[in-house]
C-alpha positions as CSV (number, residue, x, y, z in Angstrom):
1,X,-31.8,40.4,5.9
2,X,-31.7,39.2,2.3
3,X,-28.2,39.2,2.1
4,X,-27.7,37.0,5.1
5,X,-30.4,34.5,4.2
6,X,-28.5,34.1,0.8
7,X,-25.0,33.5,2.7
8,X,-27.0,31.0,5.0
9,X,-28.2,29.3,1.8
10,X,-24.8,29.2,0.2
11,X,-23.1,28.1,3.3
12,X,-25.4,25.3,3.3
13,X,-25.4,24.3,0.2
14,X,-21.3,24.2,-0.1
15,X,-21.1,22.0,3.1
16,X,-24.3,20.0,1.3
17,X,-21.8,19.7,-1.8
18,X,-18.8,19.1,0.8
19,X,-20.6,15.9,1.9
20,X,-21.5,14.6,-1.2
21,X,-17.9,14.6,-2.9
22,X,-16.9,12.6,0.2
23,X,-19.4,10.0,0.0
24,X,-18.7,9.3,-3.8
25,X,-14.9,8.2,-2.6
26,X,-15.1,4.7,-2.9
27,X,-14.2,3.0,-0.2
28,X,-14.3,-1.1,-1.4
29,X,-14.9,-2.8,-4.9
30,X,-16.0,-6.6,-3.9
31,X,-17.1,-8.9,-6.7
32,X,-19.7,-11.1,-6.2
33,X,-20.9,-13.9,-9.5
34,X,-18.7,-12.1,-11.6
35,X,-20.3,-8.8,-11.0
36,X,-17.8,-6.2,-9.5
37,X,-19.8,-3.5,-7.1
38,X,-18.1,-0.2,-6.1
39,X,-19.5,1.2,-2.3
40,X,-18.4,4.4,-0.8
41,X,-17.9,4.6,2.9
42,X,-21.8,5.0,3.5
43,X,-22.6,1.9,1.8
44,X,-23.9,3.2,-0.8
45,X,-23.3,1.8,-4.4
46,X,-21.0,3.7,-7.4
47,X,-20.7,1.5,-9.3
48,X,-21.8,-2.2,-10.5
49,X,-20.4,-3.7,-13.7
50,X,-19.0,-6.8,-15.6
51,X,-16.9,-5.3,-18.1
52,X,-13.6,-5.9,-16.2
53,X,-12.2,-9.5,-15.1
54,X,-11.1,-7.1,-11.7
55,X,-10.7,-4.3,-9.9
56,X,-7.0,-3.9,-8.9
57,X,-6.7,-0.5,-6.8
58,X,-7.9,3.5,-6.5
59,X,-6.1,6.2,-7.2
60,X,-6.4,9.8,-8.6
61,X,-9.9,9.5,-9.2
62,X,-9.7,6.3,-11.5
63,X,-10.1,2.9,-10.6
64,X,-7.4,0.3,-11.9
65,X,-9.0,-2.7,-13.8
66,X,-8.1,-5.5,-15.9
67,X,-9.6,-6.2,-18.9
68,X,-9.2,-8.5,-22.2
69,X,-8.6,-6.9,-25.4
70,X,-9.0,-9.3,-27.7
71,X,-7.1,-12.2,-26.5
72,X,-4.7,-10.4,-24.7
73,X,-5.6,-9.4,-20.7
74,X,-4.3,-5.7,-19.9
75,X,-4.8,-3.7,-16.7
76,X,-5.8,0.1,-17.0
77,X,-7.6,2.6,-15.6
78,X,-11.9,3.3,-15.6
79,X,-13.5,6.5,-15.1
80,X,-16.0,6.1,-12.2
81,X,-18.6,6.9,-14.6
82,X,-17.9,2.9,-15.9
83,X,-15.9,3.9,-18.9
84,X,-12.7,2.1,-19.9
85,X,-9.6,4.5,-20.8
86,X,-7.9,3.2,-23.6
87,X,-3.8,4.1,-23.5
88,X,-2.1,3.5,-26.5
89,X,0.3,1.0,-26.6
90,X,0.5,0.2,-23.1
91,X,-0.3,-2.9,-21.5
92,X,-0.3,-2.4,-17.6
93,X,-0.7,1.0,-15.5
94,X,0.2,1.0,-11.9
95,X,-1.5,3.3,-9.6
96,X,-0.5,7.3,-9.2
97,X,2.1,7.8,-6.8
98,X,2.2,11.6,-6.1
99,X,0.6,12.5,-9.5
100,X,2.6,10.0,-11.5
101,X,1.4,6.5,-12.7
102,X,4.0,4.0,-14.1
103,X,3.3,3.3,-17.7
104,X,4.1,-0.4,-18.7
105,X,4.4,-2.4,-22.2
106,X,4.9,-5.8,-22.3
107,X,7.8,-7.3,-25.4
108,X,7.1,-10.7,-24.2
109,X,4.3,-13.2,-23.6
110,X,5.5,-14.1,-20.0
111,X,6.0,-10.3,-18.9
112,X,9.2,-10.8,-18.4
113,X,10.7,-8.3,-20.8
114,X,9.0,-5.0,-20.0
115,X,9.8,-1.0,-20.7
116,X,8.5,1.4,-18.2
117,X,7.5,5.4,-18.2
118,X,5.1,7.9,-17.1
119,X,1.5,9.1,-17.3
120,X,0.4,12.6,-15.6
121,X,-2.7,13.0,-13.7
122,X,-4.8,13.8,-17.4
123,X,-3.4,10.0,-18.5
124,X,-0.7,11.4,-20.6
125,X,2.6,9.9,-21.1
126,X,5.0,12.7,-20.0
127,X,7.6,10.3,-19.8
128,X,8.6,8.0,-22.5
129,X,7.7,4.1,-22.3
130,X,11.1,3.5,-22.8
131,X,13.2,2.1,-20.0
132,X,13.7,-1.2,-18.6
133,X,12.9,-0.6,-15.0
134,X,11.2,2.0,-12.6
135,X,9.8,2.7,-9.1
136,X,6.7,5.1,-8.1
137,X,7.8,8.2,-7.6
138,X,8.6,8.9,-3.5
139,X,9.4,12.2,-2.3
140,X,9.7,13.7,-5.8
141,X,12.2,10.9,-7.2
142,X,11.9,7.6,-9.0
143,X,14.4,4.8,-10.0
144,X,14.4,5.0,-13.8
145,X,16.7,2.3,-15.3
146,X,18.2,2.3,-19.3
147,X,20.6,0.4,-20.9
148,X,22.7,3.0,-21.0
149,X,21.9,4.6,-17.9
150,X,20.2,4.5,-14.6
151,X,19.3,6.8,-11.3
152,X,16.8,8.9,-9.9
153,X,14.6,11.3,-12.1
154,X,12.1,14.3,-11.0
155,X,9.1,14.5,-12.5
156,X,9.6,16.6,-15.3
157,X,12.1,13.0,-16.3
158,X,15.3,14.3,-15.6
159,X,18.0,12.9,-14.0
160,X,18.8,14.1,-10.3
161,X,21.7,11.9,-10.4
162,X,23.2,8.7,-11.7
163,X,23.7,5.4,-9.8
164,X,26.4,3.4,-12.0
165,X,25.9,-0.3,-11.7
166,X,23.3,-0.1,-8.6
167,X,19.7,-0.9,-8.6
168,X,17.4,2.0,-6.0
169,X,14.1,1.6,-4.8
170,X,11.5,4.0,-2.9
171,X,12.7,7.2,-1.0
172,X,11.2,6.9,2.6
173,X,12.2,10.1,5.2
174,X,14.7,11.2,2.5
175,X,16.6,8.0,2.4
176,X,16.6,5.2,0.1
177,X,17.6,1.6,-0.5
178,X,19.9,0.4,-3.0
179,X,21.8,-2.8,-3.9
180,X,25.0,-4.3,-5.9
181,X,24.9,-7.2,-8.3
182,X,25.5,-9.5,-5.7
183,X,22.3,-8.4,-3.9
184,X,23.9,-6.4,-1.0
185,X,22.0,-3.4,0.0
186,X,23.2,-0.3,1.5
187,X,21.4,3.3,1.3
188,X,21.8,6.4,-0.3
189,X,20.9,10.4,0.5
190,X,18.8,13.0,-1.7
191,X,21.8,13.5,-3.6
192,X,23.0,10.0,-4.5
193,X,25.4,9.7,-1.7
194,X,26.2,6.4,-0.2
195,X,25.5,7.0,3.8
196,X,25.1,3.3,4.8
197,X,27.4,0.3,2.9
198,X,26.7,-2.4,1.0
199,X,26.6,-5.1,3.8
200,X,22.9,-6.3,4.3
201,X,21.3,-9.4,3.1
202,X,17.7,-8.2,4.0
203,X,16.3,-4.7,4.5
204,X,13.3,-2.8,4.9
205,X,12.5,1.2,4.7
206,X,13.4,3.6,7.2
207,X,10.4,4.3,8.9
208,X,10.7,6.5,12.5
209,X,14.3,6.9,12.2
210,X,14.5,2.8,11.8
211,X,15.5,0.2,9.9
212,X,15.1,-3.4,10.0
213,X,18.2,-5.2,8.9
214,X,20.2,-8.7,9.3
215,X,23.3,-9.5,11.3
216,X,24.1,-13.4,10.2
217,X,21.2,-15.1,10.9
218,X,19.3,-12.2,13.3
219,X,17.6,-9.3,12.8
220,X,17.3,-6.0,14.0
221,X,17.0,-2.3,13.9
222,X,19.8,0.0,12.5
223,X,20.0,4.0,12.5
224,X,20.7,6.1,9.7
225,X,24.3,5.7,10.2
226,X,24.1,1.8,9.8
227,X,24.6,1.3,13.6
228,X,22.3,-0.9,15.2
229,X,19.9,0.9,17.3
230,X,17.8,-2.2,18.4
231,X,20.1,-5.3,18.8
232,X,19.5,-7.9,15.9
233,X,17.9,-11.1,18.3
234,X,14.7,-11.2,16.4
235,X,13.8,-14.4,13.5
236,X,11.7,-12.0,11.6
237,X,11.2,-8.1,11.5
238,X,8.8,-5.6,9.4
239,X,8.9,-1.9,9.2
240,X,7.9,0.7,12.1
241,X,4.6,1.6,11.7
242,X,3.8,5.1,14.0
243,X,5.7,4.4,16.0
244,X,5.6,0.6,16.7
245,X,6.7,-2.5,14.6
246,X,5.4,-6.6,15.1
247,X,9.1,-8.6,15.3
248,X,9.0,-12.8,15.3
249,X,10.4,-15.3,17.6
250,X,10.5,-19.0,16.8
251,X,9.7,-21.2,19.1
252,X,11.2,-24.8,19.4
253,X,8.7,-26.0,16.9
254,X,9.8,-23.3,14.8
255,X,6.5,-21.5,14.6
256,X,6.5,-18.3,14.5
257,X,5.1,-16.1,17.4
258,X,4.3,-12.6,16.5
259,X,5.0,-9.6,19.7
260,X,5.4,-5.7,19.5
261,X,8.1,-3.7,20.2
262,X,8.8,0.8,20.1
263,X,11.8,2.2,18.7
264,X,13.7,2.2,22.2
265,X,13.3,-2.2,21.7
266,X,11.0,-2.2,24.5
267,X,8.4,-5.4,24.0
268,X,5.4,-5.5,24.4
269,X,2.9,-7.8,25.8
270,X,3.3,-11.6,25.3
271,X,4.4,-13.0,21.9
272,X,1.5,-14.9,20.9
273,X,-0.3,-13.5,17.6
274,X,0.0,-15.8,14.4
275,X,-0.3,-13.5,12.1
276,X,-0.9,-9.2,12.2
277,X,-1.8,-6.3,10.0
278,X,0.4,-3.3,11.2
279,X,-0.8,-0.4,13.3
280,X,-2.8,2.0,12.1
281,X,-5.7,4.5,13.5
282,X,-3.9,3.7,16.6
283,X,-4.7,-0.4,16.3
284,X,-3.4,-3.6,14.7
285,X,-5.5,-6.1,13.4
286,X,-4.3,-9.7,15.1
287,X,-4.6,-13.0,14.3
288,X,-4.6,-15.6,17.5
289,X,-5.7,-19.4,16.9
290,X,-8.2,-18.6,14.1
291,X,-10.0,-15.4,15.0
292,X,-8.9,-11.9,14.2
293,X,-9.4,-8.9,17.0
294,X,-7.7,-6.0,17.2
295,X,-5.1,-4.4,19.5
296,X,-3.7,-1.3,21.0
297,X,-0.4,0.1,21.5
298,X,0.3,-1.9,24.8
299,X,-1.2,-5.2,23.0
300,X,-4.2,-4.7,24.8
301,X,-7.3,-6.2,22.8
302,X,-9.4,-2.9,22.3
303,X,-12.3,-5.9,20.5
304,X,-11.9,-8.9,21.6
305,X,-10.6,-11.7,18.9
306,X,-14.2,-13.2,16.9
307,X,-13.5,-12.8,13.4
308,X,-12.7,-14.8,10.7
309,X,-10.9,-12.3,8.5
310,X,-9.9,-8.7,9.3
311,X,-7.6,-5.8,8.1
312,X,-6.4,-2.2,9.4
313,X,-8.3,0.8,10.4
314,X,-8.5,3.8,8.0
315,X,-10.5,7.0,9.2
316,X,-12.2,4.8,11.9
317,X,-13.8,1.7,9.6
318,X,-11.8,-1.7,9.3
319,X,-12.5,-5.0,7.4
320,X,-13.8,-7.6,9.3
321,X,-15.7,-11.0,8.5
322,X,-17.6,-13.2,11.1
323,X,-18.2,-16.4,8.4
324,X,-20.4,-18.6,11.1
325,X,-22.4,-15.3,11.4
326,X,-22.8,-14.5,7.3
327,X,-21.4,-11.0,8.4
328,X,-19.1,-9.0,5.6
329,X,-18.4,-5.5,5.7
330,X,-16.4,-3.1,7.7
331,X,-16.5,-2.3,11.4
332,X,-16.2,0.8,13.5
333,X,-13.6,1.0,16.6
334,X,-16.4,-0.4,18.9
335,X,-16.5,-3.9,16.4
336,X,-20.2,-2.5,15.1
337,X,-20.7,-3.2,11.2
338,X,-21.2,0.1,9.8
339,X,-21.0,-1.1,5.9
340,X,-22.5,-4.7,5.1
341,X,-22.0,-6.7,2.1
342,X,-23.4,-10.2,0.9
343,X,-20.5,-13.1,0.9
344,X,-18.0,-12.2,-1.5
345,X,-15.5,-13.8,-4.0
346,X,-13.1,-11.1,-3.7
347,X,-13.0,-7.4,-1.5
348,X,-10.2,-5.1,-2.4
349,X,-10.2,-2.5,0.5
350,X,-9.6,1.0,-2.2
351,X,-8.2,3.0,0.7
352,X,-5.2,0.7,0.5
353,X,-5.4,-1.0,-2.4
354,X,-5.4,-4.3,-1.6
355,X,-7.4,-7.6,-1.1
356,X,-8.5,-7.8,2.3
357,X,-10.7,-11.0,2.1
């Protein structure tokens, strides 16, 4: 009996601990009279201080802040306790990508001029500050970029292969973007193998076996072996986003008119949204006339457009803003404000790390 009323306790008292690490992950930082506030997804506060001119992003357990050192403004990382983490001799930190954060000192006063490297997840550089550009790391590989040499590295910092005179970027589904000094892009494999040629102006990722690409003055969707999968009639294009992507049509004013199509190229709906956040949770935040609702796969409005501002759904809570109504906060799927906030000067959604309002 005593032996199952301890396991009862324990049980009860991991799930109890279970729930409280997941309401201390901080959902938004919103700054309000210079005063920056940190809520997790219950609304309840984390943090509130002034020491930092803003809060830039979430990652790793650390939140990315700029601050002035003396007369000099630098971004870097605070503990969630409030305390500022001090690198030496680096001016900017980007936020982790797969256990890796991009290390960044400045050699002039414009930021043009920059060398890049690596801290680990303890905030250690485990890769020198010493090269001229870089990418996050993406599927175990990042664009590193010397004077004497460029190409992808693993994490440890050594070279997978070597790229000669092109520039990469991110690996998406094993494949990645690179481009020539007259700005052509093509893609390459795992292995630094060009599968796709140097003959695109514009390009996105490959995301669901796609591509968006341009033909002349159209684009389109191409396949993985540079054959065009969806025919390039579209004025503007964006990455597929599970399973769907938002592609523009002007009209003969030449505004833009936002629609959704699938992979096959089959549309969706009417092309009529203004602007759009792309799908995700299953929706897509859209912008008609000057109110924000969201829709569904078939561009079916699951809530009806009557916001003012509004962003994507992450584990069932969305930004939203009603301005005439003084409402601020985040919404569930049913358009219900689950977290409130007072009018702010600036909401940076955490979960994506970006400014929503």
């Amino acid at each position: 009996m005593k032996k199952t009323i301890f396991f009862a306790l324990f049980v009860l008292t991991f799930l109890n601990f279970d729930a409280i690490a997941a309401d201390t992950t901080p959902l938004v930082a919103y700054k309000l009279q210079g005063q920056w506030h940190v809520l997790d997804k219950t609304g309840k506060e984390l943090l509130s201080t002034s020491k930092v001119m803003e809060v830039l992003g979430f990652s790793n357990g650390y939140l990315r802040v700029k601050i002035k050192r003396a007369v000099k403004e630098i971004i870097t990382f605070m503990k969630m306790d409030g305390t500022i983490v001090e690198i030496p001799d680096v001016d900017q930190v980007w936020n982790f990508s797969e256990g890796r954060a991009v290390a960044v000192k400045y050699l002039d006063e414009l930021k043009t001029k920059n060398l890049y490297g690596f801290l680990d997840e303890n905030l250690k550089i485990v890769i020198p500050v010493q090269y001229t550009d870089a990418t996050d790391f993406h599927e175990g590989l990042a664009f590193l970029r010397s004077d004497r040499k460029r190409g992808y590295i693993n994490k440890k910092g050594d070279y997978e292969f070597y790229l000669d005179s092109l520039v990469g970027y991110d690996f998406s589904e094993g494949i990645a973007k690179v481009n020539n000094e007259a700005a052509f892009f093509g893609f390459i494999d795992k292995k630094g193998k060009l599968i796709i040629n140097l003959k695109f102006d514009e390009v996105g990722n490959f995301t669901s076996g796609l591509c968006y690409g341009n033909n002349i003055e159209k684009y389109g969707y191409f396949d993985t072996k540079g054959q065009f999968a969806i025919k390039p009639i579209y004025d503007y294009t964006n990455n597929f986003s599970e399973g769907f992507a938002f592609v523009g049509k002007l009209d003969s004013k030449f505004k833009t008119n936002w629609g959704i199509i699938d992979t096959a190229g089959k549309e969706y709906g009417k092309f009529e949204y203004d602007k759009f956040r792309d799908f995700s949770d299953g929706l897509a935040a859209v912008l008609k006339g000057d109110k924000w609702g969201f829709i569904d796969r078939t561009s079916t409005y699951i809530i009806e457009p009557q916001y003012t501002s509004a962003d994507s759904f992450v584990e069932g809570l969305a930004w939203a803003s009603e301005g005439k109504a003084n409402k601020y906060g985040f919404i569930n799927k049913k358009g219900i404000f689950i977290v409130s906030i007072p009018k702010p000067d600036k909401v940076v959604d955490l979960r994506q790390n970006r400014i929503v309002n």
